[in-house]
Every structure is written in structure tokens, then in C-alpha cells.
C-alpha positions as CSV (number, residue, x, y, z in Angstrom):
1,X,6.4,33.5,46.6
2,X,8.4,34.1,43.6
3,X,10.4,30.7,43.7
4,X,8.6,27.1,43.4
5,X,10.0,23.6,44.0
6,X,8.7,19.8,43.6
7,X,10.3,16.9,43.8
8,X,9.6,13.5,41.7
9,X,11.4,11.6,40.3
10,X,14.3,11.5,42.6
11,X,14.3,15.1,40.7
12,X,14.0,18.6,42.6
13,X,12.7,21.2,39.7
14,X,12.8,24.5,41.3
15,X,11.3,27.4,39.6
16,X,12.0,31.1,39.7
17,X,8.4,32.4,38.7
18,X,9.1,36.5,38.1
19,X,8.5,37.4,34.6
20,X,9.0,38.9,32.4
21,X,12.9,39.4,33.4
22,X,13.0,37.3,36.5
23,X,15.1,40.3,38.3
24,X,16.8,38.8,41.5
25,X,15.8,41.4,44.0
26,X,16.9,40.8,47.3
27,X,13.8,39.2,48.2
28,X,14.2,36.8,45.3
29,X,17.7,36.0,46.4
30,X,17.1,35.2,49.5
31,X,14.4,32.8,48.2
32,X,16.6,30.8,46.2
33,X,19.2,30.8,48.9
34,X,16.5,29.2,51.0
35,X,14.6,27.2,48.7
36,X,18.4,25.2,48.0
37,X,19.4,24.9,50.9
38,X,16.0,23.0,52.1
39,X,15.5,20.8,48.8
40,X,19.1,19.6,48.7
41,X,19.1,18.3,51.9
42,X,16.6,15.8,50.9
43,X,17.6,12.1,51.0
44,X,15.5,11.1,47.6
45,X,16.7,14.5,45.9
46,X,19.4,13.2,43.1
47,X,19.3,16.0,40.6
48,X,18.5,19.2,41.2
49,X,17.1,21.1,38.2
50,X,16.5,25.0,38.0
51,X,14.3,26.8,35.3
52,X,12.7,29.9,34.8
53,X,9.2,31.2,33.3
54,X,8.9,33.6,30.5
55,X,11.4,34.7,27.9
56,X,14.4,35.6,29.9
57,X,16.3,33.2,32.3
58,X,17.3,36.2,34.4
59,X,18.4,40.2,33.4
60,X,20.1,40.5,37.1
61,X,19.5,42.8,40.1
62,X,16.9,45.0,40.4
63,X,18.4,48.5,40.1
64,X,15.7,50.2,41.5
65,X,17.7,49.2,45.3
66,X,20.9,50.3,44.3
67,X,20.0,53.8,45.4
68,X,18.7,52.6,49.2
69,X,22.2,50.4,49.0
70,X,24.5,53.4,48.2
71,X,22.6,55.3,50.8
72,X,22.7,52.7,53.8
73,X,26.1,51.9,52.8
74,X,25.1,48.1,52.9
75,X,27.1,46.6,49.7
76,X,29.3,44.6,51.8
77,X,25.8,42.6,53.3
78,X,24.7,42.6,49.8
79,X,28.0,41.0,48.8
80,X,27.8,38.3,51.8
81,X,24.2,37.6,50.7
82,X,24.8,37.0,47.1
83,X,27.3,35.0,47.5
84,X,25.4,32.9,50.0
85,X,22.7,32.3,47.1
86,X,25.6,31.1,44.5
87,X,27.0,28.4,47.5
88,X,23.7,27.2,48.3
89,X,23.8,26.0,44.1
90,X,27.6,25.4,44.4
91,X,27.6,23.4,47.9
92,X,24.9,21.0,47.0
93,X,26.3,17.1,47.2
94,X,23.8,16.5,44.0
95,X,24.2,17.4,40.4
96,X,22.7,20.4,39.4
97,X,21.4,21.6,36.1
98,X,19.8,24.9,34.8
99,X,18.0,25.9,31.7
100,X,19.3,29.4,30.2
101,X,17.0,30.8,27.6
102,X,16.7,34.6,25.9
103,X,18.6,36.9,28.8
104,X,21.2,35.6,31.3
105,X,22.6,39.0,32.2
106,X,24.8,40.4,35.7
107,X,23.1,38.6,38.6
108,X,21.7,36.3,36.4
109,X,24.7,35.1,34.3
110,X,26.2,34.9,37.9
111,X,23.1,32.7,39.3
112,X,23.3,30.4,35.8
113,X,27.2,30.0,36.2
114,X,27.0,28.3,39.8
115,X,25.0,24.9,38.5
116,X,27.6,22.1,37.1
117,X,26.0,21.5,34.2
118,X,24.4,24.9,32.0
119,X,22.0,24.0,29.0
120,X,21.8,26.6,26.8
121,X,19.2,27.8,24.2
122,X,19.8,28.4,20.7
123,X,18.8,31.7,21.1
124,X,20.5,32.7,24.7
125,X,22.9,34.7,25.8
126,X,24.8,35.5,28.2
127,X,26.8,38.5,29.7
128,X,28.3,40.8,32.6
129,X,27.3,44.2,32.4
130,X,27.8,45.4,35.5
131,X,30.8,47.7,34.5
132,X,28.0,49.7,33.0
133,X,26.3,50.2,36.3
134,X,29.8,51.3,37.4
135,X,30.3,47.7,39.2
136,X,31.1,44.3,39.0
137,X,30.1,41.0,39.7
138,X,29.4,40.3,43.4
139,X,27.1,37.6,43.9
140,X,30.1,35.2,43.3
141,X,30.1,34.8,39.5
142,X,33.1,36.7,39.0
143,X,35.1,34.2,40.9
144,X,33.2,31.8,39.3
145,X,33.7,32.5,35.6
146,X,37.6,33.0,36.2
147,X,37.1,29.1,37.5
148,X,35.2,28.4,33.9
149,X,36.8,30.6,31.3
150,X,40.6,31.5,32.5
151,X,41.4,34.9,34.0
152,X,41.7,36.1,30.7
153,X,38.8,35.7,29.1
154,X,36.6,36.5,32.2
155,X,38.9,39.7,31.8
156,X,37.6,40.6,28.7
157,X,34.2,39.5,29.3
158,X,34.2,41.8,32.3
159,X,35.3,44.6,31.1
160,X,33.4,45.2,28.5
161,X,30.2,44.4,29.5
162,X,29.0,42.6,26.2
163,X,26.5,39.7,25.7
164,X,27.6,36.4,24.2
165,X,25.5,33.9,22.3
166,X,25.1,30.4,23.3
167,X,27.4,29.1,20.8
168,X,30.3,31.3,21.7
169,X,29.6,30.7,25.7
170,X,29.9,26.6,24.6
171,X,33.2,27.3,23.0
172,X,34.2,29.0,26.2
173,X,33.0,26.6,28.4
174,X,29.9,28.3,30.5
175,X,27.6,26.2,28.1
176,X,27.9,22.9,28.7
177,X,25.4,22.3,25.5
178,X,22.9,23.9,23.3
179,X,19.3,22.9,22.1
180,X,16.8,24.1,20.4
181,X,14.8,27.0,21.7
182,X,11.5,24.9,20.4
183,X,11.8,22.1,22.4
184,X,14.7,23.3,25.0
185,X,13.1,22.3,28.3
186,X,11.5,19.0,27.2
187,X,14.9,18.4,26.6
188,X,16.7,19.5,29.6
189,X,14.1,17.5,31.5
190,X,14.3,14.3,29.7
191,X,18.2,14.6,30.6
192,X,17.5,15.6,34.5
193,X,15.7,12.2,34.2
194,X,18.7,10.4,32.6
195,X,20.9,11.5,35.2
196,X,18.5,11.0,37.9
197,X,18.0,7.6,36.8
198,X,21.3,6.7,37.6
199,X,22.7,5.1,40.9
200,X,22.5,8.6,43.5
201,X,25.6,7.3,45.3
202,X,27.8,7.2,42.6
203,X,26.2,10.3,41.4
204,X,27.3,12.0,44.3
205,X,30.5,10.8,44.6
206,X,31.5,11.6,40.9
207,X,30.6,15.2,41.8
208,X,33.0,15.4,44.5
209,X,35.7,13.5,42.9
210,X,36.0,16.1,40.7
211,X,35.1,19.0,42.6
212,X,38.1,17.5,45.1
213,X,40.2,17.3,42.2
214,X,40.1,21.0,40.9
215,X,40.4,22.1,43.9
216,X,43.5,20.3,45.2
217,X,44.5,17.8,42.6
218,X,47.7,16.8,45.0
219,X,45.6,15.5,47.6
220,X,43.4,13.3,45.2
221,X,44.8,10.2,45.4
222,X,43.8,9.2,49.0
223,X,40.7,11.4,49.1
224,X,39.8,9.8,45.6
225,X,40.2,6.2,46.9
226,X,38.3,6.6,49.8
227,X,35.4,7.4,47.9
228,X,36.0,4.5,45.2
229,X,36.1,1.9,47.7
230,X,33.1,3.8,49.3
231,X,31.1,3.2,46.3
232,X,32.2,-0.6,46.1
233,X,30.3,-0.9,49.3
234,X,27.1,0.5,47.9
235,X,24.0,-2.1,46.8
236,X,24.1,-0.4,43.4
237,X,27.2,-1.7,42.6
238,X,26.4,-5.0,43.1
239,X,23.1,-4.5,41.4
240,X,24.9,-3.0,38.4
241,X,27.1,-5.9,38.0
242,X,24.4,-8.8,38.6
243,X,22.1,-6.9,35.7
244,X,25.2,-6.5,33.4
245,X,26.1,-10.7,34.3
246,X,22.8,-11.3,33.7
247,X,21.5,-9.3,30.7
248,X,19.1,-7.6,32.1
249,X,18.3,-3.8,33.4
250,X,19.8,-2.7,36.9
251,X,17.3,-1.5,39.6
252,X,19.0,1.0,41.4
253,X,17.8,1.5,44.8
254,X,20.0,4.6,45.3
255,X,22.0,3.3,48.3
């Protein structure tokens, strides 16, 4: 197996173990499309946190099947399969986080641009080079980045196929932050632990209040209240409130 999970914490960590380039073969896709869809359907999973080993966070497909999928004529199934792997990330009720360091290229900028919040090294980048290959994105992430950058800027970084560093893909919006290469993951774990920390109701609802929101912002107001008063029937609420009334620190029982 080329994808590890564990779960403490109320944290599922879930590893893609394939260096040195972590290439998403088929095999490895269908892995990850598994391995989500298992983990996030765990009642004491609140965060979900994806890494990967080595250098390179992922350099994309493995083009040594392009040549069997020309000949078969299955692009369409790869299509349907890739973009299973990006909704299994996408579809999950719990935050999700992943670590980018060195490469995030094609497949693998595509698999880093599905979790809500994307960490970025000081060294990363990041980039869509599929136009090389005489292709484009079709795991999902093209959809996706249009949802991130604009049509405009995914246009541009589309076409030309060029890498960005992590500071211009924060001023675009597909980093949600940067730290240090040095001490990147301590970091990124430390903050899966913040979050995780946190009451999992409300951590779930805040996810699909917004995810509701961008996707139909007409239709928020009722939806939106529903889950408010939802969340006013939860124990952490109550909890939150006492500890706050009573100076002390809230012991969130998740529920």
C-alpha cells in the first residue's frame, strides 16, 4: 500500500508514501479515493489532514499509462475516476488540510487544490502542465482552480503550463498560508490539532455554511438558520458558554 492513515486526536493524518515524486498512478488514485471515503466516515474523525513523504508533495500522473490509455481508448473512465478521488477530499463533512512542499505539479496540484485549507512551503510550488502533455486537467482541478483563482487566472495558469511559487499561489488564493520549509509539518500539525480541538459540530457546520453559501448564496438564509439553531442545540454550546461565565476552559465533548 502506497497510502497510510491513523487517527488520534479526533485527527485522521493520511499519508501518500511513494517517493521520491509521489506519482498518482491509477493504483495510487484509487487508494486515496478509498482511503477518504473510509476515514471520513468516522464519527471521532474532526480534521482530516493529508501529507506526503519525501521532497515532492506530488509531480502528477504517471505517464508511463498514457500510452495503454490512448490505446484502450479509456480517458473518459480515467476522467470519472479522477474526479471521484478529488470528491472523496471535496465531499467530506470535516475540514481538511494538506501540506504542499517542493513539487505540486498536474494531478498533484489538482489533488492539493481539493482540501479547504492548503499550507504551503516556503519553497513549494505549484503548476498545471498538462498542456505540455498535449492535455489538461481532468481529475477535477481544473474546475476546481476556476472556483479558487477566477476563470482568468486559471486561464493563464492553464495555458501555459508554468509553476508558481508559494508566495504567488497565496496572493492567488490556492495557498491559504506559507511556513517555513524547516519546520513546515510540525507546524501544519500543531494547527490540525488547533482545529481539531475545537467543538466538531460547529466545525462541521461552519464548513457547510459556507460551502452552501458559494454555491447558492440566494438560498442561504433558511438553509443557514437551520444549521445555527442546530448548533444551539448541541452540548458544546452550552459548554462554551458555562466555561466562558465561569472563567474557565470549555471541555468539548464534540456533540
Amino acid at each position: 500500500m502506497t497510502v497510510e492513515f491513523s487517527i488520534q486526536n479526533g485527527i485522521a493524518k493520511v499519508i501518500l508514501d511513494h517517493p521520491p515524486l509521489n506519482i498518482l498512478s491509477e493504483k495510487v488514485k484509487e487508494e486515496l479515493t478509498n482511503t477518504f471515503r473510509t476515514i471520513t466516515d468516522y464519527s471521532g474523525v474532526r480534521v482530516l489532514l493529508f501529507v506526503a513523504k519525501g521532497d515532492h508533495f506530488s509531480c502528477g500522473a504517471n505517464l508511463k499509462e498514457f500510452p495503454d490509455r490512448i490505446a484502450k481508448k479509456s480517458a473518459g473512465e480515467v476522467w470519472m475516476r479522477g474526479h471521484e478521488m478529488l470528491a472523496s477530499v471535496m465531499n467530506a463533512p470535516q475540514p481538511t488540510i494538506a501540506y504542499i512542499q517542493g513539487n505540486a505539479l498536474g494531478g498533484g496540484a489538482e489533488l492539493a487544490s481539493a482540501f479547504d485549507i492548503r499550507i504551503f512551503s516556503s519553497t513549494a510550488q505549484i503548476g498545471y502542465p498538462e498542456v505540455l502533455r498535449g492535455v489538461f486537467p481532468g481529475n477535477g482541478g481544473l474546475e476546481r482552480l476556476i472556483s479558487l483563482v477566477g476563470a482568468a487566472k486559471a486561464m493563464n495558469l492553464v495555458l501555459t503550463g508554468k509553476p508558481i511559487s508559494a508566495g504567488k499561489a497565496l496572493q492567488l488564493g490556492i495557498a491559504s498560508e506559507i511556513v517555513e520549509r524547516s519546520n513546515g509539518l510540525n507546524k501544519v500539525e500543531e494547527f490540525a490539532q488547533y482545529i481539531a480541538n475545537l467543538p466538531g459540530a460547529a466545525l462541521k457546520a461552519i464548513k457547510k455554511a459556507i460551502n452552501m453559501y458559494a454555491d447558492d448564496s440566494s438560498a442561504f438564509m433558511d438553509k443557514g438558520k437551520e444549521l445555527f439553531y442546530m448548533l444551539h442545540e448541541t452540548e458544546d454550546v452550552k459548554e462554551a458558554v458555562n466555561a466562558f461565565l465561569e472563567k474557565r476552559k470549555a471541555s468539548f465533548v464534540h456533540k
